[in-house]
C-alpha positions as CSV (number, residue, x, y, z in Angstrom):
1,X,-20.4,-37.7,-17.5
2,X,-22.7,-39.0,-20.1
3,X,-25.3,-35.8,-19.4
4,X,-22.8,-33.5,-20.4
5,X,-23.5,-34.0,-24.5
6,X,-26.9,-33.6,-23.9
7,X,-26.4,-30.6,-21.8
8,X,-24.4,-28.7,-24.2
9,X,-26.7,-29.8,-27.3
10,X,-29.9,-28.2,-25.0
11,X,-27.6,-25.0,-24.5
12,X,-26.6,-24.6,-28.0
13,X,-30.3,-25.3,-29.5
14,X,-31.1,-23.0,-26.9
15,X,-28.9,-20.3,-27.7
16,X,-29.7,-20.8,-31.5
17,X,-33.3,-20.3,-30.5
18,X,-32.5,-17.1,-28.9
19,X,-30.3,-15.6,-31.8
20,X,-32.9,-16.6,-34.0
21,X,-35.7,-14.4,-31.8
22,X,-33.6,-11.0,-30.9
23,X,-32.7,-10.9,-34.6
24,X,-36.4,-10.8,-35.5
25,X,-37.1,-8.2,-32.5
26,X,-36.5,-4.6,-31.3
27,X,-34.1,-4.2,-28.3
28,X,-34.8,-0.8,-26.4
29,X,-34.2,-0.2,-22.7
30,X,-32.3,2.5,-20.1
31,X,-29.0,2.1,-19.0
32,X,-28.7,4.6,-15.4
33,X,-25.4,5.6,-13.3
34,X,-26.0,7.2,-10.4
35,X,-23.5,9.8,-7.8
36,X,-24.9,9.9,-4.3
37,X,-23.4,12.3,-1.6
38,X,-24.5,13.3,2.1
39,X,-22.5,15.0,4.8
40,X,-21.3,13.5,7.4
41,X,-21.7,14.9,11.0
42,X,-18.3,17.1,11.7
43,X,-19.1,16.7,15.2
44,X,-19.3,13.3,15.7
45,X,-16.0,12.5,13.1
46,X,-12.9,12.1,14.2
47,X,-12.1,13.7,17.6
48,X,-13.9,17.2,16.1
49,X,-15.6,17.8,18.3
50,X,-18.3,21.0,17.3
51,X,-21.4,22.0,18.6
52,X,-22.7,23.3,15.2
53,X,-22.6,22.0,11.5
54,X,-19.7,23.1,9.4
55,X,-19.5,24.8,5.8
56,X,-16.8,22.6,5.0
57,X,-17.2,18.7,6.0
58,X,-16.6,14.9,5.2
59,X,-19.0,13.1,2.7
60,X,-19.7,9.7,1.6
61,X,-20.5,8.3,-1.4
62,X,-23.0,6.1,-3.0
63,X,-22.7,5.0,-6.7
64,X,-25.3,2.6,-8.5
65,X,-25.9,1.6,-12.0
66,X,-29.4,0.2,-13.5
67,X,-29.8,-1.6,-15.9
68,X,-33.4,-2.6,-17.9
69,X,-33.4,-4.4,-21.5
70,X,-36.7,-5.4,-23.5
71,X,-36.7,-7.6,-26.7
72,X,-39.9,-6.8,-28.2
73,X,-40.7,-9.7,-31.0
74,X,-44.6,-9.0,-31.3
75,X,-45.4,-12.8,-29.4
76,X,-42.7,-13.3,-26.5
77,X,-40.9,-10.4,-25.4
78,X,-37.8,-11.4,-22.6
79,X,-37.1,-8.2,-20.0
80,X,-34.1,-8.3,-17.9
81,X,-33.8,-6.0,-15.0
82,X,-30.3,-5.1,-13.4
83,X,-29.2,-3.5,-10.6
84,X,-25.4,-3.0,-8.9
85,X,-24.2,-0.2,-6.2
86,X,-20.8,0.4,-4.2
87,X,-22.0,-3.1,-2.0
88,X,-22.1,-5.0,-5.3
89,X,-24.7,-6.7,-6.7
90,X,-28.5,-5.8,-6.1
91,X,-30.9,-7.8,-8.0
92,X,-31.5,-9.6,-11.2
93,X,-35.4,-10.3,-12.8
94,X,-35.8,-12.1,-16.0
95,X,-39.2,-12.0,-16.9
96,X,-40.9,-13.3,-20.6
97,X,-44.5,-11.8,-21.1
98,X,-46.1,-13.4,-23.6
99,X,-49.3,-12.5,-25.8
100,X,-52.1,-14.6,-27.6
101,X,-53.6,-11.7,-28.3
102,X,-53.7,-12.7,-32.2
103,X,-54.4,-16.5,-31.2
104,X,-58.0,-15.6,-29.8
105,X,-60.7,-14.6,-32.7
106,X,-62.6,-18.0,-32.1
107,X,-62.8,-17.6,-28.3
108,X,-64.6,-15.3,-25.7
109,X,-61.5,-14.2,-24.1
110,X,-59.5,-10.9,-25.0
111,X,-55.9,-9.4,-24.0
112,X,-54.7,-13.2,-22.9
113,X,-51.0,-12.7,-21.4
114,X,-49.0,-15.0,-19.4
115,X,-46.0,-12.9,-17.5
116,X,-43.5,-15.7,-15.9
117,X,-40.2,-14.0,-13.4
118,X,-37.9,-15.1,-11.7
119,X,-35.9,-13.1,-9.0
120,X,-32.5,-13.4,-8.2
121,X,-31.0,-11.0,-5.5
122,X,-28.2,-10.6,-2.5
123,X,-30.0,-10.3,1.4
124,X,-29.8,-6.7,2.5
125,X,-30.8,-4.6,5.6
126,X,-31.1,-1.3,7.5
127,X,-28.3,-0.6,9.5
128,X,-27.6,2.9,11.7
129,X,-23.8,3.5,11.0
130,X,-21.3,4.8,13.9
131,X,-22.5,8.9,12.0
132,X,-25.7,7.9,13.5
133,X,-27.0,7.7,9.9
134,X,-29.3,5.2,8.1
135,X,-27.6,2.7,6.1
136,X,-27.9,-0.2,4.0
137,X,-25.7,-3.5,4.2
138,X,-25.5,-6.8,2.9
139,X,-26.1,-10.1,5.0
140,X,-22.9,-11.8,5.2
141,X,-21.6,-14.4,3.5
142,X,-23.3,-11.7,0.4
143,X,-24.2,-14.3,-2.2
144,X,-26.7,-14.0,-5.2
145,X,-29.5,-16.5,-4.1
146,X,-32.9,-17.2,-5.5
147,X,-35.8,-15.4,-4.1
148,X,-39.0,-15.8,-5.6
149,X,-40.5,-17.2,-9.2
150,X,-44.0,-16.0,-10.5
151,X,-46.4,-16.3,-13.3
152,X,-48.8,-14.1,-14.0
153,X,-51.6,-14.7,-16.1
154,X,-54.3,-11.7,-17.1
155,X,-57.0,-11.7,-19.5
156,X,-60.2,-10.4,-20.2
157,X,-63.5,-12.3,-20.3
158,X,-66.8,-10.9,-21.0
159,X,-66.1,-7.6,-19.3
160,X,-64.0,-9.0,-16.9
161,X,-60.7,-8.0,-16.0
162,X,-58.9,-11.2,-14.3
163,X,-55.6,-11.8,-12.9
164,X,-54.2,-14.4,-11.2
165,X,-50.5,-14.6,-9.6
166,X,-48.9,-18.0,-8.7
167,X,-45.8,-17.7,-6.4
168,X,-43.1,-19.9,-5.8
169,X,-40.8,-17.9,-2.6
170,X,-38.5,-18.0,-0.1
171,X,-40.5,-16.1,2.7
172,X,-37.8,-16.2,4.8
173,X,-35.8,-13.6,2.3
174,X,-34.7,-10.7,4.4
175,X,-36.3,-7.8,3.8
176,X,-34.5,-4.7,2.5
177,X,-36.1,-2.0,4.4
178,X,-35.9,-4.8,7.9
179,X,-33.7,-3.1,10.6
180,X,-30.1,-5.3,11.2
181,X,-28.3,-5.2,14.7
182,X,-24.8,-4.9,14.0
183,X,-23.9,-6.1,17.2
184,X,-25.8,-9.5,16.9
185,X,-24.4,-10.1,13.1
186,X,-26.8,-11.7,10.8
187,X,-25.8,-14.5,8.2
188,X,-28.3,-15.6,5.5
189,X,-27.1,-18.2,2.8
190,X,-29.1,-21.3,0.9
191,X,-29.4,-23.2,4.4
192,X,-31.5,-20.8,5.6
193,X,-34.0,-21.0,2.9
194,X,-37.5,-21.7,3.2
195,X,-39.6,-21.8,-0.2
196,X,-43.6,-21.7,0.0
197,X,-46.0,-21.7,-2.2
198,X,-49.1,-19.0,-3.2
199,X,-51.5,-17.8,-5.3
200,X,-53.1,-13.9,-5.5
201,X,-56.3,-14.0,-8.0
202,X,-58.2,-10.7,-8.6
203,X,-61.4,-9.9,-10.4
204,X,-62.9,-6.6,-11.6
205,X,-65.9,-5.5,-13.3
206,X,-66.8,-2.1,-14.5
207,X,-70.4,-0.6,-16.1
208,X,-70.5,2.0,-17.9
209,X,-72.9,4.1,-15.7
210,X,-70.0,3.9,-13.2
211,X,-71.1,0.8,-11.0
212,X,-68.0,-1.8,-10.0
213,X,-67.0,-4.8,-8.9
214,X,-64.0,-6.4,-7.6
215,X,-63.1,-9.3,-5.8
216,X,-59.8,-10.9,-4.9
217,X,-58.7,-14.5,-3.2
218,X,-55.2,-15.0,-1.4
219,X,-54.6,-18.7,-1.1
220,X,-51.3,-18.3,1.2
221,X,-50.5,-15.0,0.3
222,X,-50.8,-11.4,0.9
223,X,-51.8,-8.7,-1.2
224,X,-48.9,-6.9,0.5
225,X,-45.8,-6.6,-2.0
226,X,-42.8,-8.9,-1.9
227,X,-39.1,-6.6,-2.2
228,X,-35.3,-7.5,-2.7
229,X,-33.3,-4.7,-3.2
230,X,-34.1,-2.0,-5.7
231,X,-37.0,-4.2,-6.9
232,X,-40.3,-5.3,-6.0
233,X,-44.1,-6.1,-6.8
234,X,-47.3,-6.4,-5.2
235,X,-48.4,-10.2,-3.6
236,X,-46.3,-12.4,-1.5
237,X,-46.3,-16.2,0.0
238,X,-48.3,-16.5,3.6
239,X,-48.0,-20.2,4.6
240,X,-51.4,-21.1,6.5
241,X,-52.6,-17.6,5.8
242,X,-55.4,-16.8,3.3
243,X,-58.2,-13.7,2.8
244,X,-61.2,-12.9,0.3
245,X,-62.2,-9.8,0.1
246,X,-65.4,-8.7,-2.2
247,X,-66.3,-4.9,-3.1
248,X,-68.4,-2.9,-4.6
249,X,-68.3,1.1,-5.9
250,X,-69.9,3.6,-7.7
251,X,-73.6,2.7,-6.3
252,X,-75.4,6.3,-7.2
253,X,-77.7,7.3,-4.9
254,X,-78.8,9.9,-5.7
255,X,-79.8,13.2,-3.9
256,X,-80.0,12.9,0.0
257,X,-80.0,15.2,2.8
258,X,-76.7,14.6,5.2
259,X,-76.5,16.1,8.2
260,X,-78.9,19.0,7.9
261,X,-77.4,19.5,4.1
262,X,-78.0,18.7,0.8
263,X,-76.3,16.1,-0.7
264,X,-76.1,15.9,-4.6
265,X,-74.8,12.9,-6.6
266,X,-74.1,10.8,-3.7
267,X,-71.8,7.5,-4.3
268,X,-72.2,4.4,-2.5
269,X,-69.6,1.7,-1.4
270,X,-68.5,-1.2,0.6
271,X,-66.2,-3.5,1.2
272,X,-66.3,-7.3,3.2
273,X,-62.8,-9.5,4.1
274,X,-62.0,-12.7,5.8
275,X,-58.9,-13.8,7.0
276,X,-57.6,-16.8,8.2
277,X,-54.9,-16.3,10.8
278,X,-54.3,-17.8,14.0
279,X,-57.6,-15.8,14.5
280,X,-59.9,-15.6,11.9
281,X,-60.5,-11.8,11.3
282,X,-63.8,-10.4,9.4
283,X,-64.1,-6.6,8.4
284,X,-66.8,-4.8,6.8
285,X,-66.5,-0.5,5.2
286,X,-68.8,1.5,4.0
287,X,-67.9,5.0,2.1
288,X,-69.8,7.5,0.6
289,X,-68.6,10.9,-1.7
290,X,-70.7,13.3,-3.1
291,X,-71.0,17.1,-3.9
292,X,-72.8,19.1,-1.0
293,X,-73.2,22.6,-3.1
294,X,-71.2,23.5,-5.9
295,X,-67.2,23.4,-6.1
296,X,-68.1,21.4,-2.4
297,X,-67.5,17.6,-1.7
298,X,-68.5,15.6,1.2
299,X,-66.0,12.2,1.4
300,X,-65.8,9.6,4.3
301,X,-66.2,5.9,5.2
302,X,-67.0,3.8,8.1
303,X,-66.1,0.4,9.7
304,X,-68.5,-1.4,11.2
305,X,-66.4,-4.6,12.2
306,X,-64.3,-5.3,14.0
307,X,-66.6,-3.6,16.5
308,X,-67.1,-0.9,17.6
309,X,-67.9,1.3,14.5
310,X,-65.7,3.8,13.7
311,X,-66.0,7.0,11.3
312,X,-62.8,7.6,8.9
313,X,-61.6,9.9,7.3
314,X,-64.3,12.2,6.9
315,X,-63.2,15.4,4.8
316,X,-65.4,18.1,2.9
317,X,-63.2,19.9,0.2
318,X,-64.0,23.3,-1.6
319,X,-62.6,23.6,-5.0
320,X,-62.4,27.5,-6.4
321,X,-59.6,27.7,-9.0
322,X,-56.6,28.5,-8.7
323,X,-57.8,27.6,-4.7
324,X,-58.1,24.4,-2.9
325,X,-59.5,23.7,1.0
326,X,-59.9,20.7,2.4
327,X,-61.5,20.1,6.2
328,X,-60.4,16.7,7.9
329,X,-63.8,16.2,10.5
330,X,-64.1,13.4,13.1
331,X,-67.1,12.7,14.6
332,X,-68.6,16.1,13.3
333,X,-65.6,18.4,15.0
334,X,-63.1,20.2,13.0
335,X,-59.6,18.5,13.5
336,X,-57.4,19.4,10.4
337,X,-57.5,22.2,7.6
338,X,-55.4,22.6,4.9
339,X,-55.1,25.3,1.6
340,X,-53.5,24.7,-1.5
341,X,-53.4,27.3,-4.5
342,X,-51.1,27.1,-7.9
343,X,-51.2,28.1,-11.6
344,X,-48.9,28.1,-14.8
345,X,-46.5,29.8,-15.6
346,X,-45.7,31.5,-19.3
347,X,-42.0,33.5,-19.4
348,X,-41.8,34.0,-22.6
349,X,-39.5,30.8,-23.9
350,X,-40.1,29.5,-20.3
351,X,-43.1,27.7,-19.4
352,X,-43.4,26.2,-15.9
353,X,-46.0,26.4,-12.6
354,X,-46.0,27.3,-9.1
355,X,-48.0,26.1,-5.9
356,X,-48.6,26.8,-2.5
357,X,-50.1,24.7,0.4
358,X,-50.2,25.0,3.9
359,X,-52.3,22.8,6.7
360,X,-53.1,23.5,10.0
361,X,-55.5,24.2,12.6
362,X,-55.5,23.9,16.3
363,X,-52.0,24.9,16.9
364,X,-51.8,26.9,14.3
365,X,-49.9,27.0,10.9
366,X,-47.8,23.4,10.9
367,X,-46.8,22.7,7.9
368,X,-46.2,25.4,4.5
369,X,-44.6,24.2,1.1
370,X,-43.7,26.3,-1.9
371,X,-43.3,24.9,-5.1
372,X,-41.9,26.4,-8.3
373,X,-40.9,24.6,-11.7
374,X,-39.4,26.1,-14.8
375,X,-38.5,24.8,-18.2
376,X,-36.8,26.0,-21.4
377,X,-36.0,23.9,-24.5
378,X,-33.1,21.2,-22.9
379,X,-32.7,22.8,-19.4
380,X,-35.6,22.4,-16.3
381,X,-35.7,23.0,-12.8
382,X,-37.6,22.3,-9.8
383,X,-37.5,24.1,-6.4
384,X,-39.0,23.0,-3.0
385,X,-39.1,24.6,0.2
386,X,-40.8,23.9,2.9
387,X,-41.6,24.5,6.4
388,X,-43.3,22.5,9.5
389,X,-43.5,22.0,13.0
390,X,-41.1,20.6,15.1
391,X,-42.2,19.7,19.0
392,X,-43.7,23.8,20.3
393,X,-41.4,25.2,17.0
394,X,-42.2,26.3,13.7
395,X,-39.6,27.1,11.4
396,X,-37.8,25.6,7.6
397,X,-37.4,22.0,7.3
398,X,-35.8,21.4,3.9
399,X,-34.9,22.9,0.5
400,X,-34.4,20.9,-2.1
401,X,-33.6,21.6,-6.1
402,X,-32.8,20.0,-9.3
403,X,-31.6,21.3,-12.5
404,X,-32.1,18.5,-15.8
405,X,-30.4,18.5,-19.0
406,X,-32.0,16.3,-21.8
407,X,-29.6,15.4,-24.9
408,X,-31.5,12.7,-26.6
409,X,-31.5,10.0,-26.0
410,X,-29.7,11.1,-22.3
411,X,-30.5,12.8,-19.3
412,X,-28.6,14.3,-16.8
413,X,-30.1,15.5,-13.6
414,X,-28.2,17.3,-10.6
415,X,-30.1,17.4,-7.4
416,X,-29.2,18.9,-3.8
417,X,-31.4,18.7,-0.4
418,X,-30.8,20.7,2.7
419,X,-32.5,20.2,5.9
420,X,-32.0,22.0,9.1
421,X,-28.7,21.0,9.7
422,X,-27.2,21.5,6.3
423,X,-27.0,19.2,3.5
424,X,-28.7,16.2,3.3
425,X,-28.2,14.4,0.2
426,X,-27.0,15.4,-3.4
427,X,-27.1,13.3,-6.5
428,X,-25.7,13.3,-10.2
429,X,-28.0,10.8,-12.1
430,X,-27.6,9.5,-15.7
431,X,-29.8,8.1,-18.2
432,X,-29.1,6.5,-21.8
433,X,-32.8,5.6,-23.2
434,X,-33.1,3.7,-26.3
């Protein structure tokens, strides 16, 4: 009883605080409201029982709301990040970046920041529903809990770009894109909570001939991201497991011959990383890129540990405008080909562009997309077919449009995919920016 004064005079001197900073600041942000719709199988509702897709059928609906505040005061400037759909509540991120940019005349150091989060958001998983369709539920009992806290702190020194990520999570937070077994119900709540501790710290250097640097130490933790739903960002906690990793690009060497041909500009780099795991793994890459005639590059890399060696991705790309081939090789055999080819478009009022691309090679034409975007004034719209190989069959996969509508400061997008089967998914998205 006799910490409740002190409490409320902390929360009003806090609040007081606060007033006093978002009356000296600019709010801005988006507020977004979102209408999903996809069909539902007719023959698998009911007792219908059909052995082809409908015209007229069942759908289901998705609706989600977004919501993403800044208070920009010139030192501090507080973010909130929102997110609710028909399950309820998705996430919630407070973060507070602050800059000493102005603080930092008498010191070598330049763009000093210091970005601290916090994440709050409900457990969610894949699910397959009884349609047979994927589906996202939450973990029962469904409450808001605490799931990680960072600071970020980046700054400039010398010519060096640093950052370095200290992360307080719960790594046992279920991920949102994890499959769930309805039949073996999963329940997640605070008992279940294990919090760990991390840190992600990268360094990059750049000259101005081209030659870079970069190196980057996990100290429990991943350079992997870390997601809740609707929401994530790259590094995460991994008790008892740590990497470095060192690198280095844009080593020009020159003019070589490759293979029988003339290499010009060639570009040099590699890569080393340990881990410690139950096993400790080491790696080593080496790529090169350079231009083997005009409008012609040669690209590829190689890992030499683990062993044995292995040649990746090796490609050679011709570039004649509007035209664009690219020629996948491994181990010096042809094993992919693909052709793009696009240019603007000038109607008049109506500006927009068009493409075409299409890959293939030993069994012939697999995949083909078709690409055309117009705009006028308020109105655009984008259009998307394409076509690919299913099993021994080539035929159309999907079409998909949109049609936008911009009324400053809103937006209003309609959207509509078909598949093979019929429709896929449509959407009515809305967006307030201010």
């Amino acid at each position: 009883m006799r910490r409740r004064p002190g409490r409320c005079v902390l929360a009003i001197c806090l609040g007081i605080v606060i007033l006093s900073v978002a009356a000296s600041g600019q709010l801005s942000g988006r507020l977004g409201l979102d209408l999903v719709a996809r069909r539902i199988p007719t023959t698998v509702t009911g007792e219908i029982k059909l052995d082809t897709p409908s015209e007229f059928t069942m759908l289901e609906f998705a609706i989600a709301s977004s919501l993403d505040l800044t208070l920009k005061t010139g030192f501090i400037d507080p973010a909130v990040k929102a997110a609710v759909n028909t399950a309820g509540l998705e996430h919630f991120v407070f973060s507070a970046p602050i800059s000493f940019d102005g603080l930092l005349h008498e010191l070598q150091l330049d763009q000093l920041s210091v970005i601290p989060e916090i994440w709050f958001a409900v457990p969610f998983e894949n699910a397959t529903d009884v349609n047979n369709l994927p589906n996202s539920v939450v973990i029962p009992p469904g409450n808001l809990l605490f799931a990680s806290s960072r600071i970020t702190l980046t700054a400039k020194v010398s010519g060096f770009n640093i950052e370095h990520l200290v992360m307080l999570e719960d790594v046992n937070f279920p991920s949102p894109s994890a499959t769930y077994d309805p039949t073996d119900p999963l329940v997640y709540e605070h008992g279940d909570q294990d919090f760990g501790l991390g840190s992600l710290t990268t360094v990059s250097w750049r000259a101005s001939i081209g030659f870079s640097m970069n190196a980057q130490i996990g100290l429990s933790a991943a350079s992997g991201g870390k997601s809740i739903k609707g929401h994530s960002a790259k590094g995460s906690v991994t008790p008892e497991k740590s990497f470095v990793r060192l690198g280095v690009g844009g080593i020009q060497l020159g003019s070589v011959s490759l293979f029988g041909t003339g290499v010009q500009n060639l570009v040099f780099g590699t890569s080393f990383s340990v881990a410690t795991d139950v096993d400790e793994r080491f790696g080593a890459t080496l790529s090169l890129s350079g231009v083997a005639w005009s409008g012609t590059t040669l690209s590829g890399s190689v890992t030499l540990c683990p062993f044995p060696a292995t040649v990746n991705g090796l490609t050679l790309s011709v570039t004649k405008e509007p035209f664009r081939l690219a020629i996948a090789l491994d181990t010096l055999s042809v094993t992919g080909l693909s052709a793009s080819c696009g240019n603007s478009l000038n109607l008049g009022p109506i500006t927009g562009s068009w493409s075409v691309s299409a890959s293939g090679l030993d069994r012939g034409l697999t995949g083909l997309a078709i690409r055309l975007a117009l705009a006028q004034g308020l109105f655009s719209t984008n259009t998307s077919l394409t076509f690919s190989t299913r099993g021994e069959e080539f035929g159309f996969a999907s079409w998909s449009n949109s049609l936008s509508f911009r009324f400053s400061p809103a937006v209003v997008s309609v959207q509509a995919t078909f598949g093979r089967y019929g429709l896929t998914r449509a959407a009515i998205t809305t967006s307030v920016s201010f």
